[in-house]
N, C-alpha and C positions, 0 to 999 in steps of 0.2 A: 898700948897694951890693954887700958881701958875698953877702946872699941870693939879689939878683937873680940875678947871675954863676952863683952854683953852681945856680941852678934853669936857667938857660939852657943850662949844660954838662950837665945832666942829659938834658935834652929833645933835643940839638944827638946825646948819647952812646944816644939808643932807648931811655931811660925816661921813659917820660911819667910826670908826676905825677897821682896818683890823684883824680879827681875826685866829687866828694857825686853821689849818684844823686837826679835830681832829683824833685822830690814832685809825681805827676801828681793833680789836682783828679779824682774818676772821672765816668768815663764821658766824660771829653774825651782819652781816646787809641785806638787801632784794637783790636779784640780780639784775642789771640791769634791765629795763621795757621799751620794745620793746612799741615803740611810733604806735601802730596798726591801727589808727583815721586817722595818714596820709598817710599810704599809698594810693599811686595811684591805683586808679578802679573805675569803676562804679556800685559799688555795687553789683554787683553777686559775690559770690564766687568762682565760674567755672569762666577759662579764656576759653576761646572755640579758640581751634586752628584748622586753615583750613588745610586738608590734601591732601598728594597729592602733594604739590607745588613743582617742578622741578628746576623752575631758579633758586629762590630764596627761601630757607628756613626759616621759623619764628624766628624769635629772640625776647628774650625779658629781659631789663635791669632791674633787680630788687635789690631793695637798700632799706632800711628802716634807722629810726634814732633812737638812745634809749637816755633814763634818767636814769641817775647814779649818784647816791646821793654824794658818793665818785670820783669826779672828778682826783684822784691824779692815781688811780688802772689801772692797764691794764686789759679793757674787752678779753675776749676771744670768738669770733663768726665763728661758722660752718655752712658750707653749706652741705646737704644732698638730696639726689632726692631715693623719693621710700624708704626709710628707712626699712629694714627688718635685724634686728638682726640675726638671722637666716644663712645668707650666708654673708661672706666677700665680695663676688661682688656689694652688697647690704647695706651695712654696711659703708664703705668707706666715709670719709669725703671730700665731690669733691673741696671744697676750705675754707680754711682757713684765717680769715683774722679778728689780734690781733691789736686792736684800742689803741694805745697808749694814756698815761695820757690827759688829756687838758691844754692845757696851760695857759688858762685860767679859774684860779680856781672858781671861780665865775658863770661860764657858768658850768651847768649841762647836755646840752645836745652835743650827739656826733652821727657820719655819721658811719653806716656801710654797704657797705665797710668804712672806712676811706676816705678821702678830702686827696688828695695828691696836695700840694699846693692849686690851686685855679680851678684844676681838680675834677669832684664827678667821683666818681669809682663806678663799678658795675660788679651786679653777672649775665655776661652774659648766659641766659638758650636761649638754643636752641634745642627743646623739642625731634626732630627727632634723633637727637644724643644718644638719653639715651633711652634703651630700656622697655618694658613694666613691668612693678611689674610681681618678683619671682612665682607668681602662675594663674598669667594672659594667656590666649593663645598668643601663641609666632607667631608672622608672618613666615610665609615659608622661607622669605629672610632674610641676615642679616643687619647690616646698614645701612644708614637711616633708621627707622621705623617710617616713615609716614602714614602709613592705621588710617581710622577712629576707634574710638572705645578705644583706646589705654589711659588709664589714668596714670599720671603722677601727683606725690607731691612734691614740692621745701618744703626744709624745712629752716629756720633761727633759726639755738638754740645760745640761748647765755649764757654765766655765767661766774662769775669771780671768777672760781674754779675749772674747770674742770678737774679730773683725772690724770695724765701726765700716767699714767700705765691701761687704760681703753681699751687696742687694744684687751682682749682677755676675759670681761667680761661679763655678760648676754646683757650689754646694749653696744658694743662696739663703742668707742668713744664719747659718749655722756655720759658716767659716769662721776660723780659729785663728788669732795673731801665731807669728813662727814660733815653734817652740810647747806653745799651750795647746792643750787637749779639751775634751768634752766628758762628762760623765750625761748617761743616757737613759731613761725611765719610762717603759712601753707602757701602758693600757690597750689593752683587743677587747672591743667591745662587738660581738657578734648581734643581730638582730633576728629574733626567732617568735613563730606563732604565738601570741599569748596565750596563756595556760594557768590551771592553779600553781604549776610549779614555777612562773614567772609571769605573774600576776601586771596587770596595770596597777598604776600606782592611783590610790583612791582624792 
């Protein structure tokens, strides 16, 4: 009768008591849910990248944060540019980066890339580097491909399931174990004449 009382005064006083996080069976919960409202932009979809720049080449750090109901799981998050099933050079997962549990069970939200200490990481794109989609015209020259025109997609997939044996099927690398899904985060990064209105970067 003791216990009940002071567990009641507890809960009655703003502490709840801690409860066991509970053991999801997989592939029967939502995947992860790419936090899309905060990414950084101004509201266009197109990043409009200047072309041409010699000194200095465009870069751009891009990071987003997800919600995961299950804070105990390891996310699994790829990065991909140009996705085309179709061809292995195309296909390639250009960075990988598996967001360990949180330590804090109670926080649902988590940084990918992953917060390595009190550092935020990121998926540096630097667009000239990566050349134009499998059925795009292809410049004369080979790397850097800086000419205007040139369209480029970052992709962020994530899930807390993916494949481990997906290198060689219709969707390679982004296959999903039975049951589990993907949540999916574009970047369009167009390439256009440099201009004051989109400047080299100094």
């Amino acid at each position: 009768m003791k216990r009940a009382t002071l567990a009641l005064a507890l809960v009655l006083a703003g502490c709840p008591i801690p409860q066991p996080l509970p053991d999801y069976p997989p592939g029967t919960i939502t995947p992860p849910r790419i936090l899309v409202d905060e990414i950084a932009g101004d509201g266009n979809p197109i990043i409009f990248v200047p072309s041409d720049c010699l000194s200095t080449e465009p870069l751009y750090p891009l990071a987003a944060r997800i919600f995961d109901s299950n804070p105990i799981e390891t996310v699994d998050t790829r990065w991909f540019v140009n996705y085309d099933p179709r061809f292995a050079a195309y296909s390639r997962t250009w960075r990988e980066n598996p967001v360990p549990p949180n330590a804090e069970t109670t926080n649902l939200l988590r940084e990918v890339p992953p917060r390595i200490g009190n550092a935020q990481q990121f998926f540096d794109f630097e667009p000239y580097q990566h050349p134009p989609a499998h059925d795009a015209p292809w410049p004369e020259h080979g790397s850097p491909w800086r000419e205007p025109g040139i369209l480029r997609v970052v992709e962020l997939v994530v899930s807390n399931g993916f494949d481990p044996e997906a290198s060689s099927t219709p969707l390679p690398n982004r296959k999903v174990k039975p049951e589990f899904e993907t949540q999916v985060h574009r970047w369009v990064f167009l390439t256009v004449p440099e201009s004051s209105e989109h400047p080299c970067p100094q």
